[in-house]
N, C-alpha and C positions, 0 to 999 in steps of 0.2 A: 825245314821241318825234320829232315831228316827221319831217323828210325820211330820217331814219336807218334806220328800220322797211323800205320798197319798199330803200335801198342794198343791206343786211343780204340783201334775197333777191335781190339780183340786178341791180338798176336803177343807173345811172350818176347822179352827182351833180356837177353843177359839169364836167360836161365830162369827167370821167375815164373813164377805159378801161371798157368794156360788161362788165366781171366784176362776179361778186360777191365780198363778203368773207368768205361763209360758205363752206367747202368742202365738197366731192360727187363725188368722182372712185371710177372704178372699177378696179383694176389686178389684173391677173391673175385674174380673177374672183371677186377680193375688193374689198367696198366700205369705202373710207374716207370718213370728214368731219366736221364738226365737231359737239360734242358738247352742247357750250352757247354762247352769248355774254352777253357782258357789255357795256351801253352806259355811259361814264360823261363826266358835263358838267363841267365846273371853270370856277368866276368867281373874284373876287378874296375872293367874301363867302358863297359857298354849294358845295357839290356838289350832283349828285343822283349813286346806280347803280340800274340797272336790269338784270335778269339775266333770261334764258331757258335753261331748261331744256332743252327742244328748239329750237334756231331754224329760222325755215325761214316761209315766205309766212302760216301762218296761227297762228303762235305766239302764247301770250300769256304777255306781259311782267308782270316785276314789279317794282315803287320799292322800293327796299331801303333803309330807313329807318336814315340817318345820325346820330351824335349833331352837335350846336351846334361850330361851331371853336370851337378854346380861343383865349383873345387877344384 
């Protein structure tokens, strides 16, 4: 997962803005935010995905096993 994991709760990457990508906001004293995430890597010869259920600082992740590219 590498540096993706601390972005996902909150931490800045490469200089970009101090948000996170997951949301958490409260409106009208109802709570929205995000429900799961999904990370996903692309090369020219593999993927990985990895999905959470809940996201959020103490989650855990899972490899979600892909078949072989065709070709």
């Amino acid at each position: 997962m590498g540096r993706l994991g601390p972005l996902l709760a909150g931490g800045t990457f490469g200089g970009a803005a101090p948000r996170p990508l997951l949301v958490h906001r409260e409106v009208d004293g109802l709570e929205y935010g995000s429900g799961s995430a999904a990370l996903v890597a692309l090369r020219h010869d593999a993927a990985r995905y990895d999905f959470a259920t809940t996201p959020g600082p103490t989650t855990t992740w899972h490899e979600i096993p892909l078949p072989p590219a065709l070709g």
